[in-house]
C-alpha positions as a printed NumPy array, in Angstrom:
array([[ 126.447,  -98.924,  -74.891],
       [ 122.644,  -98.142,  -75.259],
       [ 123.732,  -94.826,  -76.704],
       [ 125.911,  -96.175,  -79.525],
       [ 123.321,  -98.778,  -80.29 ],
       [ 120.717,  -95.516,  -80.683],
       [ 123.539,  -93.836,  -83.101],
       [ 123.756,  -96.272,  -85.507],
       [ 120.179,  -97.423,  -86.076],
       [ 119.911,  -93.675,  -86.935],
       [ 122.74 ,  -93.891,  -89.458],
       [ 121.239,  -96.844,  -90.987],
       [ 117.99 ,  -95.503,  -91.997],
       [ 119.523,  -92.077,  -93.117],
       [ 121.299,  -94.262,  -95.436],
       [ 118.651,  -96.475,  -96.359],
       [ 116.375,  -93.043,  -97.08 ],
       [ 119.085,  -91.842,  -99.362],
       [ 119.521,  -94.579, -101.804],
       [ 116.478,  -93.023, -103.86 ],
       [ 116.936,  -89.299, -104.983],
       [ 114.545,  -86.846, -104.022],
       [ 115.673,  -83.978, -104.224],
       [ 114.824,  -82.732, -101.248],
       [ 117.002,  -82.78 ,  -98.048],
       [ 120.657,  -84.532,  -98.696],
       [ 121.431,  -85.923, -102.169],
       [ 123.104,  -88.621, -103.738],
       [ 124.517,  -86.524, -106.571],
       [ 128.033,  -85.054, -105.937],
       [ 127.668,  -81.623, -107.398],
       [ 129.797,  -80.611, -110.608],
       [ 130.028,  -77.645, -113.162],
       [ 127.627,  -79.571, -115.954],
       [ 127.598,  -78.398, -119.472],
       [ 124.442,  -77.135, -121.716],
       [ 124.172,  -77.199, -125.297],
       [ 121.315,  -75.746, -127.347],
       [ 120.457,  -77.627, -130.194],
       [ 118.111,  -77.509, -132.827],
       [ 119.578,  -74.255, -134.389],
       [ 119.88 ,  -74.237, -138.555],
       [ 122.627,  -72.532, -140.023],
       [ 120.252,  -69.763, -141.696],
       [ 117.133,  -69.429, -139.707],
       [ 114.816,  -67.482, -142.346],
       [ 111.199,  -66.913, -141.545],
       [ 108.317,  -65.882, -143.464],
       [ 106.116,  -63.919, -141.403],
       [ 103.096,  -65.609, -140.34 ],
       [ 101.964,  -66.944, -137.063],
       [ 104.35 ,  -69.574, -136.734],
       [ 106.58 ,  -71.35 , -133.206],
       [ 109.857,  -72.36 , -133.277],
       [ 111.673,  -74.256, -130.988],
       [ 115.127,  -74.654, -129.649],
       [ 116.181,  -77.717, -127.168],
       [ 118.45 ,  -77.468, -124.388],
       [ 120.412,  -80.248, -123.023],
       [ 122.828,  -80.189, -119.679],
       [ 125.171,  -82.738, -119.566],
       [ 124.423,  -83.851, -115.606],
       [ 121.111,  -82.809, -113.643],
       [ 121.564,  -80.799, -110.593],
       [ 119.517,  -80.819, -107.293],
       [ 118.797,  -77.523, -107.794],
       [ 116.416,  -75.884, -110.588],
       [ 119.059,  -74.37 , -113.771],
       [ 117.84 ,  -71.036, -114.997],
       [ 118.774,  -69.423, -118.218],
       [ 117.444,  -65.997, -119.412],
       [ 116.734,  -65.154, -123.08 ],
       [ 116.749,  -61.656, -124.496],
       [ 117.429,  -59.627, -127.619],
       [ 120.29 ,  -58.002, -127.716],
       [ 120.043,  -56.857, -131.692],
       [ 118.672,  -56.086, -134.698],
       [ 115.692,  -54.513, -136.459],
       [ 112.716,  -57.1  , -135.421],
       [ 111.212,  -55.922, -132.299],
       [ 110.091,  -58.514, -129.689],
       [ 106.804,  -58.348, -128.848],
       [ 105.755,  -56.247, -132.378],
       [ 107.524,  -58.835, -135.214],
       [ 108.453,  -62.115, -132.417],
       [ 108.036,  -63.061, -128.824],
       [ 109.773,  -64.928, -126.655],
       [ 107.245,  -67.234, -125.278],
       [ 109.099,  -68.752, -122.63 ],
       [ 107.727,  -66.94 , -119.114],
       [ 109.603,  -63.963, -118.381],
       [ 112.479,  -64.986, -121.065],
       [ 113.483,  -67.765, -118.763],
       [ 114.187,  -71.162, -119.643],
       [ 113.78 ,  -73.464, -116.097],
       [ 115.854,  -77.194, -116.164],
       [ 114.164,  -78.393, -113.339],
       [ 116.283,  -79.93 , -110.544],
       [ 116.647,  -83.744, -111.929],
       [ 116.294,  -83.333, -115.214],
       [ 118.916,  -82.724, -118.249],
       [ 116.328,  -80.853, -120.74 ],
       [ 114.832,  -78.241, -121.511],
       [ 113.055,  -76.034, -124.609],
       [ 113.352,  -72.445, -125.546],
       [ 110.054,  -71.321, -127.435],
       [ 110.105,  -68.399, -130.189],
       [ 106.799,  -66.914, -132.093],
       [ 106.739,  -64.92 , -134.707],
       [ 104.304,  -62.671, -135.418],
       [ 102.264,  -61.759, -138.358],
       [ 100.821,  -58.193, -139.826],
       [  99.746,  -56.935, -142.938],
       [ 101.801,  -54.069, -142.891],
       [ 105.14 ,  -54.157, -145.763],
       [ 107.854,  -54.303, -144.36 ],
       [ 111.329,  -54.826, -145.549],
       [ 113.107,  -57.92 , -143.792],
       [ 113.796,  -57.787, -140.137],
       [ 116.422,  -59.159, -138.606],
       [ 116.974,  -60.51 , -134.441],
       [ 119.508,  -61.652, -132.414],
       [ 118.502,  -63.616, -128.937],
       [ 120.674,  -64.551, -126.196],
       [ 120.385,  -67.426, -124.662],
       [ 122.022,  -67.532, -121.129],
       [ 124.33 ,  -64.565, -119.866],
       [ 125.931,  -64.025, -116.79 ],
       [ 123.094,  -64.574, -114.359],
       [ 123.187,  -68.402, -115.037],
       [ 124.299,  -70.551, -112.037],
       [ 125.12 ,  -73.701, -110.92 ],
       [ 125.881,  -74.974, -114.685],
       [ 129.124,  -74.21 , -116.866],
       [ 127.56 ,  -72.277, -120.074],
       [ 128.952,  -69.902, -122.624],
       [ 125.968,  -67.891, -123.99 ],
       [ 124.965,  -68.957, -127.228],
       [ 123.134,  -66.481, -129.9  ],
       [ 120.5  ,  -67.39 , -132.324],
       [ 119.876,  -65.008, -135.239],
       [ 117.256,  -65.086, -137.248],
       [ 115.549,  -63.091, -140.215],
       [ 112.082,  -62.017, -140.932],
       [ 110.763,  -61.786, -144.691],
       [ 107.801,  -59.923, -145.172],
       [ 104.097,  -62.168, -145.441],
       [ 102.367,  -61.109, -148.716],
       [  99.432,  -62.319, -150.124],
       [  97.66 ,  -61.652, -153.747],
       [  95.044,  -60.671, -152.941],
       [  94.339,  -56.549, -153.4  ],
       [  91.158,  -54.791, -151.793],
       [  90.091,  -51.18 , -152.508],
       [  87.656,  -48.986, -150.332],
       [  85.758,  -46.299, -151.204],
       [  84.467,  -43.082, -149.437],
       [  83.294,  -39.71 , -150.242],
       [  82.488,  -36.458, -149.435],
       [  80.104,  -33.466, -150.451],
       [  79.282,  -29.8  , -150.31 ],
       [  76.125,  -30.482, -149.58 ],
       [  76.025,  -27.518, -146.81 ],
       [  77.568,  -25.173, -149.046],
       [  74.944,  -26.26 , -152.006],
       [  71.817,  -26.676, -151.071],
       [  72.36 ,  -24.992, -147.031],
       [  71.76 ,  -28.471, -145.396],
       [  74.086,  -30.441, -143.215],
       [  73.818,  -33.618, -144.315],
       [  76.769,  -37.142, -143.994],
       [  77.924,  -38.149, -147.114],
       [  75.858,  -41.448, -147.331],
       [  72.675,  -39.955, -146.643],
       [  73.326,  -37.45 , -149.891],
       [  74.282,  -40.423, -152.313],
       [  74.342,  -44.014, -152.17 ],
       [  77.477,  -45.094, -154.759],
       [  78.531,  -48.056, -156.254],
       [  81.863,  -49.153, -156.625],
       [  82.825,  -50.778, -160.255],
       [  85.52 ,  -52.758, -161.814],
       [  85.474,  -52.698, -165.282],
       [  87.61 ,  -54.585, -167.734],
       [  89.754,  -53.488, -171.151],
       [  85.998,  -54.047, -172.796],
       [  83.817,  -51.529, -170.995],
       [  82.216,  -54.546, -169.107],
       [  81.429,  -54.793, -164.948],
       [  83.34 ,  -57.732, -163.822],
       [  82.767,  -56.982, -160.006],
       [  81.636,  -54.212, -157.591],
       [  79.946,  -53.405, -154.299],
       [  76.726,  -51.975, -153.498],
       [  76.039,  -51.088, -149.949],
       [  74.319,  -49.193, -147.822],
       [  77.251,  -47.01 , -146.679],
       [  80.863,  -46.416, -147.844],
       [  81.827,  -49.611, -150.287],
       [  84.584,  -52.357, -150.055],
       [  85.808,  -54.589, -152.848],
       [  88.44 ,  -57.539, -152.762],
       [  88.42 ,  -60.084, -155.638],
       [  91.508,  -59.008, -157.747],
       [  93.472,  -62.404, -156.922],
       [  90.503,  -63.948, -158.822],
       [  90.608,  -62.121, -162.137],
       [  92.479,  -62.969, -165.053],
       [  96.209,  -60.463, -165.4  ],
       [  94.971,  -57.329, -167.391],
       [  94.358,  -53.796, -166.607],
       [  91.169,  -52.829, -164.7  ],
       [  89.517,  -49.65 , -164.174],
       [  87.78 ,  -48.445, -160.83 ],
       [  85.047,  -46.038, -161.392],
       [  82.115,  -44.957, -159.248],
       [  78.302,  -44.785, -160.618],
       [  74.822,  -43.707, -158.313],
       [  72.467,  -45.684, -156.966],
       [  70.655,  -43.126, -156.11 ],
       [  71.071,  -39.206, -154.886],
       [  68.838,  -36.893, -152.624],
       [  66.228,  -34.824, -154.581],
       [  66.42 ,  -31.208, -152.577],
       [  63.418,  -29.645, -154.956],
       [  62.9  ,  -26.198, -155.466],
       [  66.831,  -25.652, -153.847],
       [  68.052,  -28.937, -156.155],
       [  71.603,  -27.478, -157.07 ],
       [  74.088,  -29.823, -157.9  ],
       [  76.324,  -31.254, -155.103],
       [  80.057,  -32.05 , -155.72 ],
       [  81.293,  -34.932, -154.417],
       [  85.001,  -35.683, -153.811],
       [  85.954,  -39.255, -153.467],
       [  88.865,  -41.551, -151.792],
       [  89.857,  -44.51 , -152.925],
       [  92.373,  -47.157, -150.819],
       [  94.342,  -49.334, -151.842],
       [  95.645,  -52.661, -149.571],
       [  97.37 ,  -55.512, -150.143],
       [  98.615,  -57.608, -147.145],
       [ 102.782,  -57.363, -146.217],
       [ 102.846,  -55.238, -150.014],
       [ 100.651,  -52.249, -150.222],
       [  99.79 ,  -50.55 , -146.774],
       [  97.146,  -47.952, -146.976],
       [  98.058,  -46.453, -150.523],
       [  95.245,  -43.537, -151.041],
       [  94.063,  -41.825, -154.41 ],
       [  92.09 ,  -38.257, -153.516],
       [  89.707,  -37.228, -156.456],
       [  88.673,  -33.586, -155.043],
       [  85.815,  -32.625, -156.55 ],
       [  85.461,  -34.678, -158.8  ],
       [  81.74 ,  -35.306, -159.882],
       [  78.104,  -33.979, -159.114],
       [  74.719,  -35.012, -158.336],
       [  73.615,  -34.193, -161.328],
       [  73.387,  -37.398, -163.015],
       [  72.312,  -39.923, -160.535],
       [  72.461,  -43.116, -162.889],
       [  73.87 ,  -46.282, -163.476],
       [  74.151,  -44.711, -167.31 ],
       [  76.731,  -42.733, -165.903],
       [  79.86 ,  -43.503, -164.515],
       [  83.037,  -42.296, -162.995],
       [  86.438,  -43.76 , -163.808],
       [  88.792,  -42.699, -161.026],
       [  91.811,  -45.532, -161.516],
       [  93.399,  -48.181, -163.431],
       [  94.885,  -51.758, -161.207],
       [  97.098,  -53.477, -164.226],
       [  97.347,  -56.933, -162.542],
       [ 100.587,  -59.08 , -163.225],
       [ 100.368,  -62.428, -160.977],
       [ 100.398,  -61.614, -157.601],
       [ 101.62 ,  -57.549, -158.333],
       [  99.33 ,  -54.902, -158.981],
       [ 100.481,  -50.867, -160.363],
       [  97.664,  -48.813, -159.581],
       [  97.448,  -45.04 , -161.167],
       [  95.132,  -42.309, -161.194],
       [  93.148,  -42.195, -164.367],
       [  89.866,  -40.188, -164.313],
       [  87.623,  -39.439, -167.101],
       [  83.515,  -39.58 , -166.703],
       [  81.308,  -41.736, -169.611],
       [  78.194,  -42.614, -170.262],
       [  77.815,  -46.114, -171.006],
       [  75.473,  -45.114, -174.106],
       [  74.729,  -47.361, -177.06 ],
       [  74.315,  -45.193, -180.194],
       [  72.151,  -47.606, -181.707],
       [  69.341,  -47.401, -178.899],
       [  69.588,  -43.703, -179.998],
       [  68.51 ,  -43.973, -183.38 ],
       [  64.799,  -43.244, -184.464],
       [  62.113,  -40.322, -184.346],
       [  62.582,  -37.314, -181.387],
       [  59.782,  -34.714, -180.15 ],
       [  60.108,  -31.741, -178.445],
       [  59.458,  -28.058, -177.901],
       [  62.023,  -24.824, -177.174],
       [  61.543,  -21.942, -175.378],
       [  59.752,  -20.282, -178.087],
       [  57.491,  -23.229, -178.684],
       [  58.557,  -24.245, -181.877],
       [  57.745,  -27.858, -182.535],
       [  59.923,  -30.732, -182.761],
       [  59.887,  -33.942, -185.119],
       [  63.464,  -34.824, -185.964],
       [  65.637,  -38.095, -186.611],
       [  68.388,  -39.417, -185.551],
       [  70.445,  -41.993, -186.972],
       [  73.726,  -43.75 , -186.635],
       [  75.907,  -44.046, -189.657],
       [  79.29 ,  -45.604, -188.73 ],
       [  79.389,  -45.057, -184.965],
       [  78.221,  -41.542, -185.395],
       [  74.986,  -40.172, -185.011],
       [  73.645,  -37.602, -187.573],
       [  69.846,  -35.308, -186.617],
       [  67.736,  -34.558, -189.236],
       [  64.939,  -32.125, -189.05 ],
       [  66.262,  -29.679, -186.627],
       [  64.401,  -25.961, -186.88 ],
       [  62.61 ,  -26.783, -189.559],
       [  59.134,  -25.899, -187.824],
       [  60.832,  -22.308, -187.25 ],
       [  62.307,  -21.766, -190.446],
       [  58.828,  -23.022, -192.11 ],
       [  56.54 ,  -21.112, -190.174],
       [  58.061,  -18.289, -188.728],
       [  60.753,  -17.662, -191.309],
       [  58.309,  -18.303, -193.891],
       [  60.925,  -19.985, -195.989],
       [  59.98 ,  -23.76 , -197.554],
       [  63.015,  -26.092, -196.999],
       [  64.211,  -27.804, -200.747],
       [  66.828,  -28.982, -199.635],
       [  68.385,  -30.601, -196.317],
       [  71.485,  -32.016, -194.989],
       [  72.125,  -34.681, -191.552],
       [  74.259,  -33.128, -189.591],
       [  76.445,  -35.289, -187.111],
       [  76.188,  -34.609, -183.432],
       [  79.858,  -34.95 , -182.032],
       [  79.425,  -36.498, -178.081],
       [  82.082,  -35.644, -175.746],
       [  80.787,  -38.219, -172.758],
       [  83.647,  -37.538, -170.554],
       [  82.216,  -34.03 , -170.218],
       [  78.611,  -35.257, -169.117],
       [  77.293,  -36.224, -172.304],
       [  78.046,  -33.152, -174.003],
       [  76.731,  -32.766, -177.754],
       [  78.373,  -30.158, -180.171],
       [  77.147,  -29.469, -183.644],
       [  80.02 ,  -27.364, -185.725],
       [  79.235,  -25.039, -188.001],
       [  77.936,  -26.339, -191.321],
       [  76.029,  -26.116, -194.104],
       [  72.301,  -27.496, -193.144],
       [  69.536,  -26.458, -195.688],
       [  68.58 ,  -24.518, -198.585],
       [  65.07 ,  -22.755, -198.624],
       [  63.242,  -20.293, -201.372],
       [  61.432,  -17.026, -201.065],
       [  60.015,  -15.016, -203.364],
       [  61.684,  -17.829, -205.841],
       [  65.055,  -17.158, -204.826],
       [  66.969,  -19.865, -202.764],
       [  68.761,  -19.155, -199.094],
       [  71.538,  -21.321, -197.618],
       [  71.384,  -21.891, -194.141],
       [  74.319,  -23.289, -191.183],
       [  73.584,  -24.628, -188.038],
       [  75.756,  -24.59 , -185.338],
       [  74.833,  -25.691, -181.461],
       [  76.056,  -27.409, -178.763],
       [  74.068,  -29.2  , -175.828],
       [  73.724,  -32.099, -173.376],
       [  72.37 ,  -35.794, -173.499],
       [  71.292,  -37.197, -170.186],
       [  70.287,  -40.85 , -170.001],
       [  69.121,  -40.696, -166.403],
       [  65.718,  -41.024, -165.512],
       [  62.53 ,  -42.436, -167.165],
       [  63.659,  -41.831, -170.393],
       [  66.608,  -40.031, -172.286],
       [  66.288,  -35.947, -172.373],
       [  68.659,  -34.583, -175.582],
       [  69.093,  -30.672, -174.743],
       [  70.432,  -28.507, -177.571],
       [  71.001,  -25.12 , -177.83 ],
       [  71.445,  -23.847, -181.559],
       [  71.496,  -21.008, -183.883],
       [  70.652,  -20.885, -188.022],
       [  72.622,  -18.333, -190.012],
       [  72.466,  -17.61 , -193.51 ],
       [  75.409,  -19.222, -195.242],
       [  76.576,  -16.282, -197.255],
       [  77.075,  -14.052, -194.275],
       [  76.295,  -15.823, -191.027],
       [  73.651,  -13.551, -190.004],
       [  71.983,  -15.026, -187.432],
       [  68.295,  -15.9  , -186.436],
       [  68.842,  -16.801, -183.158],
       [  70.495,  -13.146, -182.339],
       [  67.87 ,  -11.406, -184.315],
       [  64.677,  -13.029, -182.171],
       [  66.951,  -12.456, -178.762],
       [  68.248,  -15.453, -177.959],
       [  69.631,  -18.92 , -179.669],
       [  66.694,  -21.847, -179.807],
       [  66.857,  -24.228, -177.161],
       [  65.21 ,  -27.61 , -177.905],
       [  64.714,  -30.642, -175.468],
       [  64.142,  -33.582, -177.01 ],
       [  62.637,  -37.109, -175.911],
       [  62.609,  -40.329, -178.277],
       [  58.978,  -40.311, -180.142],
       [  58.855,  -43.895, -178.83 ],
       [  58.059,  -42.316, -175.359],
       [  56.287,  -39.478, -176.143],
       [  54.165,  -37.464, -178.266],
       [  54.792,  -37.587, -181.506],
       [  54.189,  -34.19 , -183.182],
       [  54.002,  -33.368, -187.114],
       [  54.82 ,  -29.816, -188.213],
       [  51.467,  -30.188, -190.037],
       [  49.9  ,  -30.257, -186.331],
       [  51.906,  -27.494, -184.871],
       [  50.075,  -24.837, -182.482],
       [  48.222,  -22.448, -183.725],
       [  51.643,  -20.186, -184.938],
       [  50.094,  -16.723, -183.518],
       [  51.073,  -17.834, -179.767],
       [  54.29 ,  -18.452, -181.227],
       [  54.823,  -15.021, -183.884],
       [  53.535,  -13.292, -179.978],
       [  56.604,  -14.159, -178.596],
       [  59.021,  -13.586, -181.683],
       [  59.754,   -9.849, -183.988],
       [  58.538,   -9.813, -187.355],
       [  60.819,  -11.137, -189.503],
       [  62.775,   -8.338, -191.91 ],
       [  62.252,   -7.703, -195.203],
       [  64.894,   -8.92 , -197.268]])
């Protein structure tokens, strides 16, 4: 009897121990085939991609006294998990812990700048490893539209034949410090960068729709003295705008020098017409001087190469500039010919070619000797460079008798070459004050007898 006595005390507290669930050791729940549902699925799942969670809650109908497992995977489409989404859940699996009914299945997605059409992915949720639960794998698709923003950047770098020019080996940025420039429909600098090293420029999203130009000026250039020959640059320019324009690149090969290291003269290497949030960019490349004629206008000195004085004028007259005075202290002095008469010629600029200056041929001035009167053309062509301390007008010209076009310049060997500075910076020389014209009749043949 003391053994059956022993039995059922032991009975009675295994019973009393089992009225609260624990989970561990024998349980009070009678095990079944429960049911899961995943809710919290829309009928079009569409997301825009950006750093963004969302979630998806699991429910079984009864807990279990063991842990419920389901794994999540991909099984299609054109999103890849890990690149464009993740599955955040550890390992793809989704735990319902032993007691409990719920449960949440986690999804990121993931955000680049790169365009990209829109992605599409279907997960699976459950498959045939799932135990102790009743559950028909159910798949959640989803689609991925491309993250774009408005706002457009543009870097630019560039290289030189600096090696090849001047025989040293030298990095681009040490050879020329550039600026990068955005300039509106009216000629004006809106924007830019200025750095020490290859420039950066984002600010488009701020400006007003329009078309905008990208050009490139100096700062400043190396001076390589008695070797100083001009260095070609070629320059890059690189387009980004994020989830719309990946990496789009404009190559300018050789397209500028060293030779006018100025902010007077600039580069246009692009257009950006802005429309909202869109941009079209195109090459468009043409080199200007940003020159105002009127600052132009007034008295010029100089010499030439046969040091013939100088003391012309310039003037504007309806957006053109006309010279006045040109050769006059060689057709005075060394022609021996007094000028009666004299015409302002225009000087026709060209500034996408470096400032260059042309002068057709025209009639210029009438002289007399020996009482009978000469007609004389000019016709030249130089170079106006506003870099430096002040502006240098080059021109290289020839007089030629009107009837004939015999020409001075080919008589004395060689057309006159005059450089020119405003008189406001220099010198200012009357033909009255001219050398002493022996040094100068030294140089030149005796003129012929008509």
């Amino acid at each position: 009897m003391k053994k059956i006595f022993i039995y059922s005390v032991l009975f009675a507290l295994m019973m009393i121990s089992c009225d609260k669930e624990d989970f561990t050791g024998y349980s009070t729940i009678v095990p079944t085939a429960p049911t899961i549902t995943v809710t919290g699925i829309p009928a079009n799942i569409n997301f825009v991609e950006k750093d963004s969670t969302f979630t998806f809650n699991v429910t079984m109908s009864v807990a279990q006294v063991v842990d419920v497992v389901l794994v999540a995977k991909q099984i299609s489409g054109t999103a890849k998990e890990g690149e464009d989404f993740k599955i955040l859940n550890d390992a793809g699996k989704l735990t319902i812990l032993a007691g409990a009914t719920t449960g949440q299945f986690k999804l990121k997605i993931l955000a680049d700048d790169v365009k990209e059409v829109t992605e599409t992915a279907t997960v699976q949720i459950g498959n045939e490893t799932t135990a102790n639960a009743a559950f028909t794998p159910v798949n959640v698709t989803f689609t991925i539209q491309n993250s774009s923003t408005d706002e457009l950047s543009v870097d630019m770098s560039w290289d030189t034949d600096v090696l090849d020019a001047v025989g040293v080996d030298l990095t681009p940025i040490e050879v020329a410090d550039m600026r990068l420039l955005i300039v509106d429909s009216n000629g004006d600098i809106v924007d830019g960068a200025d750095g020490a090293a290859f420039e950066s420029w984002a600010g488009f999203n701020a400006l007003p729709d329009g078309v905008y130009r990208v050009a490139a000026d100096f700062y400043a250039t190396l001076d390589f003295g008695d070797i100083n020959a001009p260095v070609t640059l070629s320059l890059s320019l690189e387009f980004n705008q994020p989830g719309v324009i990946n990496n789009e690149t404009l190559d300018f090969p050789d397209v500028m020098t060293n030779e006018n290291p100025c902010d007077a003269y600039r580069t246009y290497l692009a257009t950006v017409t802005k429309a909202g949030t869109s941009y079209t960019i195109e090459k468009s490349v043409q080199a200007e001087w940003s020159a105002d004629f009127a600052s132009l206008q007034g008295p010029w000195t100089g010499t030439d190469q046969y040091d013939f004085n100088y003391d012309v004028n310039i003037t504007l007259i309806d957006d053109t500039l006309f010279i006045y005075g040109l050769g006059v202290d060689m057709i005075e002095n060394y022609w021996g010919e007094p000028v009666t008469a004299h015409d302002a010629v225009p000087l026709l600029f060209d500034w996408s070619s470096l400032g260059a200056v042309e002068i057709e041929d025209q009639y210029y001035f009438t002289t007399v000797f020996s009482k009978v009167h000469y007609d004389y053309n000019i016709v030249g062509t130089g170079k106006l460079s506003l870099c430096g301390a002040e502006p240098v007008l080059t021109i290289e010209y020839d007089i030629k008798y009107s009837e004939d076009g015999w020409s001075i310049g080919e008589y004395v060997g060689g057309l006159f070459v005059a450089t020119l500075t405003p008189a406001s910076t220099g010198k200012s020389i009357s033909i009255s004050d001219s050398k002493n014209m022996s040094s100068v009749m030294s140089k030149l043949p005796q003129k012929p007898v008509r």
